[in-house]
C-alpha positions as a Markdown table, in Angstrom:
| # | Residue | x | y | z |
|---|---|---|---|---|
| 1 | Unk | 72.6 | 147.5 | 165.0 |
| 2 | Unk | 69.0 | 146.8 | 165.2 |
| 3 | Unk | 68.2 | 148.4 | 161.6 |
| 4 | Unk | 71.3 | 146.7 | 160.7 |
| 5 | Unk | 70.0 | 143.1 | 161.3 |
| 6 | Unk | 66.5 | 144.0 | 159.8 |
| 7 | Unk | 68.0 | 145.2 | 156.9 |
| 8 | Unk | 69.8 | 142.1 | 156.2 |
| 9 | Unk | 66.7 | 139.9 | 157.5 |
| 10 | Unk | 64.7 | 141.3 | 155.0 |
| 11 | Unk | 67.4 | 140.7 | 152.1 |
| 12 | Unk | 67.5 | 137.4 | 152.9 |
| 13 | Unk | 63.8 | 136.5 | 153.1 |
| 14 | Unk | 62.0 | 138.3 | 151.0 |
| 15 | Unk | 65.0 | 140.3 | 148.5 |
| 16 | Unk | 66.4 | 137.5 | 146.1 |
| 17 | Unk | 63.0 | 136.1 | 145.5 |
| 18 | Unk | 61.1 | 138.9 | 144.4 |
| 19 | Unk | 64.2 | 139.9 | 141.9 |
| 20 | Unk | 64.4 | 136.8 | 140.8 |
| 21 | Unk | 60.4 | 137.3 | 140.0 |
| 22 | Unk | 61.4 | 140.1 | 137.8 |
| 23 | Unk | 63.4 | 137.5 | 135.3 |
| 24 | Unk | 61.3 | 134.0 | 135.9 |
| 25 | Unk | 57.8 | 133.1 | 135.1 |
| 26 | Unk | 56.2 | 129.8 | 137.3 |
| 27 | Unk | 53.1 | 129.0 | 137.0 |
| 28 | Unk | 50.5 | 129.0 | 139.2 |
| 29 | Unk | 47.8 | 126.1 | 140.2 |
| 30 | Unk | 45.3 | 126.4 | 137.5 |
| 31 | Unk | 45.6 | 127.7 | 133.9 |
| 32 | Unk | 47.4 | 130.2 | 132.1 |
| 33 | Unk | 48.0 | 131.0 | 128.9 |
| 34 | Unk | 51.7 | 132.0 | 127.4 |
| 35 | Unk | 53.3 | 132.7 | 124.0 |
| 36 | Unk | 57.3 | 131.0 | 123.7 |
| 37 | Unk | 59.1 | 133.9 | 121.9 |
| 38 | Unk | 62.1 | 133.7 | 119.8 |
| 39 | Unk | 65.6 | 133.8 | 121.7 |
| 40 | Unk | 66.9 | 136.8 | 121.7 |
| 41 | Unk | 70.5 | 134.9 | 122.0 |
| 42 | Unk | 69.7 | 132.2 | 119.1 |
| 43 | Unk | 67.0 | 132.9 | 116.6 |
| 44 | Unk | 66.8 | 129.3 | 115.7 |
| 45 | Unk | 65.7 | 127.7 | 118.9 |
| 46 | Unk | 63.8 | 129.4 | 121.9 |
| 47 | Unk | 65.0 | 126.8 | 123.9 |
| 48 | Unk | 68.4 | 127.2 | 126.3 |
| 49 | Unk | 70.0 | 123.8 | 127.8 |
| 50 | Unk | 71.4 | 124.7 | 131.1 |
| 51 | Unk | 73.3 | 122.3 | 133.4 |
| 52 | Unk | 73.1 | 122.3 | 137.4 |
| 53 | Unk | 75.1 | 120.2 | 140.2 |
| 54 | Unk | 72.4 | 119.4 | 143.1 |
| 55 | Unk | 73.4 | 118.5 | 146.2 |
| 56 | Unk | 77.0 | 119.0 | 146.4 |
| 57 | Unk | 77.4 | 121.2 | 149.6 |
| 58 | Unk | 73.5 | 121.6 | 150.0 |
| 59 | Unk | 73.5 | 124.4 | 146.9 |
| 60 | Unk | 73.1 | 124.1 | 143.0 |
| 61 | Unk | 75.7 | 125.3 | 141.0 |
| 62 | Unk | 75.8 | 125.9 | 137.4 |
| 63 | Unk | 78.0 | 123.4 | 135.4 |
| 64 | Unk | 81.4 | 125.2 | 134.2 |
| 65 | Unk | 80.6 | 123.2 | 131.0 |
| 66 | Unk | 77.8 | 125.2 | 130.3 |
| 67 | Unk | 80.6 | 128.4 | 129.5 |
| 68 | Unk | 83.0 | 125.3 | 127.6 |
| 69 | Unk | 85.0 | 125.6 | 130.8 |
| 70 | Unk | 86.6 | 122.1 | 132.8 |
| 71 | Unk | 84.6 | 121.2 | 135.3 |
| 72 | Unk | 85.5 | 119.4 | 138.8 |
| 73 | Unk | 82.4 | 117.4 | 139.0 |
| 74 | Unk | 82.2 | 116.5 | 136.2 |
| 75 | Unk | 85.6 | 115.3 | 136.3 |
| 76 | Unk | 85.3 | 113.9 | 139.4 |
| 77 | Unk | 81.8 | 112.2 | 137.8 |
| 78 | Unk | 84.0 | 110.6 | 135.3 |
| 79 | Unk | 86.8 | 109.2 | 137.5 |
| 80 | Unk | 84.1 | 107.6 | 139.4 |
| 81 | Unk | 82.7 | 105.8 | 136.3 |
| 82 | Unk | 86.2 | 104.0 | 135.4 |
| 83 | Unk | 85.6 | 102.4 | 138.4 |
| 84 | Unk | 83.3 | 99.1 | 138.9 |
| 85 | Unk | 82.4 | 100.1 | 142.5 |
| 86 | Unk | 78.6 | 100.0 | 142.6 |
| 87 | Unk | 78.8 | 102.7 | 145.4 |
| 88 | Unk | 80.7 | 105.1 | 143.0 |
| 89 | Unk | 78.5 | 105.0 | 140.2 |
| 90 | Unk | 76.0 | 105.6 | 142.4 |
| 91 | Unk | 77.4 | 108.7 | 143.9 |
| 92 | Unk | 78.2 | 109.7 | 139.9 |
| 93 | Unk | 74.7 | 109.4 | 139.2 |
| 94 | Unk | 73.5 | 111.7 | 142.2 |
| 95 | Unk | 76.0 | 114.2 | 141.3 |
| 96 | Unk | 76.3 | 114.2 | 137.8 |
| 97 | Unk | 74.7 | 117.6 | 136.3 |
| 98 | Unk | 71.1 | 117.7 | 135.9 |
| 99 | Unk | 69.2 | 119.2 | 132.9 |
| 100 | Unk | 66.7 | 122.2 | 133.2 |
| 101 | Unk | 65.1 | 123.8 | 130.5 |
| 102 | Unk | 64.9 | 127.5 | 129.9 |
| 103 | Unk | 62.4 | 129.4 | 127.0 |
| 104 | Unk | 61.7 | 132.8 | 126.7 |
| 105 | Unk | 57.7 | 133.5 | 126.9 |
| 106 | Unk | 54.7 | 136.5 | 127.6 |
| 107 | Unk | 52.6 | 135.9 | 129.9 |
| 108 | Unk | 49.0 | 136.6 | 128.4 |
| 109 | Unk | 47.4 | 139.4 | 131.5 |
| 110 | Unk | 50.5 | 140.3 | 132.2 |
| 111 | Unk | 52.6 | 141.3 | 128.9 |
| 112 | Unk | 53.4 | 144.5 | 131.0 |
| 113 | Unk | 56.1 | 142.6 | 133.0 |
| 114 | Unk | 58.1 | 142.1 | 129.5 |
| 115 | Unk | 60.0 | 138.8 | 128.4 |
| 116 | Unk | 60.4 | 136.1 | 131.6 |
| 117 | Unk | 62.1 | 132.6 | 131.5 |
| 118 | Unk | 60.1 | 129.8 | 132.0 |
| 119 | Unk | 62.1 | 126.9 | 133.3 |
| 120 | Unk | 61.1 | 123.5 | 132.8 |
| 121 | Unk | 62.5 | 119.4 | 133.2 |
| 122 | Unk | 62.9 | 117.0 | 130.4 |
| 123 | Unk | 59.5 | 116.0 | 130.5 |
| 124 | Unk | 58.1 | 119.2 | 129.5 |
| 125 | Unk | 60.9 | 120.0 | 127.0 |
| 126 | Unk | 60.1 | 116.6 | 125.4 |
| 127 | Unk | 56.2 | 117.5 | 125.2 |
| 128 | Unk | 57.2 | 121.0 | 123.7 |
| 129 | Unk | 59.7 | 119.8 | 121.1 |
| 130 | Unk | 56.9 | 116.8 | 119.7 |
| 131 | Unk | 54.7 | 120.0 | 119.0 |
| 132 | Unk | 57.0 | 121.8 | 117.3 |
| 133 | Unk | 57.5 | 119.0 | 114.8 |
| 134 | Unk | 54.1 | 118.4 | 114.5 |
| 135 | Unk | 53.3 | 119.6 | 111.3 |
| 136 | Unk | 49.5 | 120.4 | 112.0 |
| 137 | Unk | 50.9 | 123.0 | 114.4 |
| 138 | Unk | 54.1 | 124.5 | 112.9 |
| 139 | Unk | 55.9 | 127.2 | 114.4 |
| 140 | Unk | 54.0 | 128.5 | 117.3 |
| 141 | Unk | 56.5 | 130.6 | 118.3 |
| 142 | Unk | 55.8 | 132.8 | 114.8 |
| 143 | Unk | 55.5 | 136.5 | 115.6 |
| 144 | Unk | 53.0 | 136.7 | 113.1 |
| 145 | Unk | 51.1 | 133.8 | 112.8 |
| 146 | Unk | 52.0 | 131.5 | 115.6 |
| 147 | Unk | 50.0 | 130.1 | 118.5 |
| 148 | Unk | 49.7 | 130.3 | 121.9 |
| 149 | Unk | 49.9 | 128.0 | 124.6 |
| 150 | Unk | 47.5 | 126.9 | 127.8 |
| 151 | Unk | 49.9 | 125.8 | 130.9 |
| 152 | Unk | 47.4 | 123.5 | 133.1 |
| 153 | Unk | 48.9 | 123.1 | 136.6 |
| 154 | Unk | 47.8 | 120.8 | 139.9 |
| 155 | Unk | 48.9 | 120.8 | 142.7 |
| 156 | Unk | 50.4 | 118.3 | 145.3 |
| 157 | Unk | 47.3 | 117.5 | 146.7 |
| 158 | Unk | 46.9 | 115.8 | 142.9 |
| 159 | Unk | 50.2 | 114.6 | 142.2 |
| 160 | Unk | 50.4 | 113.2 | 145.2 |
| 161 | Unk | 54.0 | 114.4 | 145.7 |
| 162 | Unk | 55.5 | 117.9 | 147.1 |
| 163 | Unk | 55.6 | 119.1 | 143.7 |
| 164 | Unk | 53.3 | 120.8 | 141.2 |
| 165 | Unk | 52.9 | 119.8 | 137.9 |
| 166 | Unk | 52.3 | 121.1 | 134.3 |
| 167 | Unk | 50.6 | 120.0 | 131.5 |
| 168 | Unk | 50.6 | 122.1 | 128.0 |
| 169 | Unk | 48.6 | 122.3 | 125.1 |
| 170 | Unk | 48.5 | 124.5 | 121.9 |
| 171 | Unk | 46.2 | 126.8 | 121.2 |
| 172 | Unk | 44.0 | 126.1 | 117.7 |
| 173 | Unk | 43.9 | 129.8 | 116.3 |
| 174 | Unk | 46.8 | 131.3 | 115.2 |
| 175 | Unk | 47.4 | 134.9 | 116.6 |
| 176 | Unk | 50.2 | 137.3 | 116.5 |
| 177 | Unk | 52.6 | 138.1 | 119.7 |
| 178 | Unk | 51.2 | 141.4 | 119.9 |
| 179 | Unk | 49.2 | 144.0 | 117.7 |
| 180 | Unk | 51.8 | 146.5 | 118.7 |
| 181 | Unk | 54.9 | 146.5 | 117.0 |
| 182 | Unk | 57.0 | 148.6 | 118.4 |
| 183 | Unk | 55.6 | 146.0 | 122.0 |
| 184 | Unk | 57.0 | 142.8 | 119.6 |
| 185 | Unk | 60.3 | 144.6 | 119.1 |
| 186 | Unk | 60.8 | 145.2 | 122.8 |
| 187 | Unk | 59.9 | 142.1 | 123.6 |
| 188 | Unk | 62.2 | 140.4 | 121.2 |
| 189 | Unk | 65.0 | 142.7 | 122.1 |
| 190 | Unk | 64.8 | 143.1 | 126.0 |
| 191 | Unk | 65.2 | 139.3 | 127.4 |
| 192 | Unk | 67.1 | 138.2 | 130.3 |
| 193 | Unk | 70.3 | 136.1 | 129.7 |
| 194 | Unk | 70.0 | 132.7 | 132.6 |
| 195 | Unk | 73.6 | 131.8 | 132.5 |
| 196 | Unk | 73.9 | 135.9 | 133.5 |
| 197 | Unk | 71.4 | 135.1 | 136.5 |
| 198 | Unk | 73.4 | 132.6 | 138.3 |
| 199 | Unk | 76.8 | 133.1 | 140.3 |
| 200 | Unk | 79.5 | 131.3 | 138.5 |
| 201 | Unk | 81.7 | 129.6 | 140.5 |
| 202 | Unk | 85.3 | 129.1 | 139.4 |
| 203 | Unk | 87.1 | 126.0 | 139.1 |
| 204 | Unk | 88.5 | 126.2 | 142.6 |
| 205 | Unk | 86.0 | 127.0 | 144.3 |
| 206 | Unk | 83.6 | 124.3 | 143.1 |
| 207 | Unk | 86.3 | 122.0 | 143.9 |
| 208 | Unk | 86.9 | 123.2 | 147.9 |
| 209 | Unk | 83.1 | 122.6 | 147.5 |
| 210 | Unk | 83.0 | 119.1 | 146.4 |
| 211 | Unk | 85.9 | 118.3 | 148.5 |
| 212 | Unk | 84.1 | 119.8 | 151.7 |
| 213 | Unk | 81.0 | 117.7 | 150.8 |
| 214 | Unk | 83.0 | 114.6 | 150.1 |
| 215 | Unk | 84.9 | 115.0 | 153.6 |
| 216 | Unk | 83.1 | 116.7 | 156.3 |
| 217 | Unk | 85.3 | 115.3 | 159.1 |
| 218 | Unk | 88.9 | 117.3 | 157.6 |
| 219 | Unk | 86.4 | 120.7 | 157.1 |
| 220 | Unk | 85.2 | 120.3 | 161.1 |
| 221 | Unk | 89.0 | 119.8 | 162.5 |
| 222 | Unk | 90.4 | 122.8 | 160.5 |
| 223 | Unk | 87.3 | 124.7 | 162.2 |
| 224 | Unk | 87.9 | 123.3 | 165.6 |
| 225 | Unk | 92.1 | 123.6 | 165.2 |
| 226 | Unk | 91.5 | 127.5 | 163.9 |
């Protein structure tokens, strides 16, 4: 029973995170230096749009609408908005999905741990799509001929908040991914897919979820009656 509980302890504390490790790149206070590859899932853009529920049920969920799939937040999002109740366009906003931002990069010291997603808010993606249409800097995600990029991070005791936060600049000399070719096609080949690294939740299940959140009091006297 002991090894038992220590085995599931340490699968809870420690497991998840250093998978997930294997598949996301954060960066660290101070600076580092990256190269954005091309998506393995859409050549014309490294950049994958994923939407998340926040607090509903004190988890994140992935939006249903990110597979094309009906949604119960969101419909329950949009309900609320026919409304002119103040107080429901309020909740709307709080748990309407939220947009993160997912690229593909190489981490320059450590291009032995492969392809990693790099994931990012709307301020970042905004800063990252004005360079790409910045003519002076082109294509910097060019196997051949594109650029790398310097991620400066401070920490809280800068920002002020409980956050870090990145700033990014390109890189003046153009440089290839890598000298190796047969590194370049793994590299472009081997990537993890983010929609494949979160659970899914069906439709019904995100709704008992929602419906829990929305009504505490019902979930307690079921528990209590049972």
């Amino acid at each position: 029973i002991k090894n038992r509980l220590q085995s599931l302890q340490n699968k809870k504390s420690g497991g998840n995170k250093e998978d997930r490790s294997k598949y996301f790149w954060k960066p660290s206070v101070g600076k580092q230096v990256v190269r954005i590859v091309p998506s393995k899932f859409d050549k014309s853009n490294p950049f994958k749009e994923v939407l998340f529920h926040y607090g509903v049920g004190n988890r994140s969920m992935v939006a249903l609408s990110n597979w094309g799939e009906k949604d119960p937040i969101i419909e329950f999002v949009s309900q609320l908005r026919k409304t002119s109740d103040k107080e429901n366009w309020k909740l709307a906003k709080k748990i309407e999905p939220k947009m993160r931002v997912f690229a593909p990069v190489i981490v320059r010291g450590e291009e032995e741990k492969g392809v990693r997603l790099w994931e990012f808010g709307k301020e970042m993606y905004l800063e990252l799509l004005s360079m790409a249409e910045d003519e002076d800097i082109g294509d910097y995600t060019a196997i051949v001929d594109g650029r790398d990029l310097t991620v400066d991070t401070v920490g809280p005791e800068v920002t002020g908040t409980k956050y870090n936060k990145s700033t990014v600049r390109v890189r003046t000399k153009q440089t290839p991914v890598s000298e190796n070719n047969s590194q370049v096609k793994e590299w472009l080949s081997e990537q993890p897919d983010v929609l494949s690294l979160y659970k899914k939740y069906d439709f019904d299940e995100m709704k008992n979820i929602l419906m829990a959140w929305l009504n505490p009091e019902d979930e307690v006297e079921e528990t209590t009656v049972t």
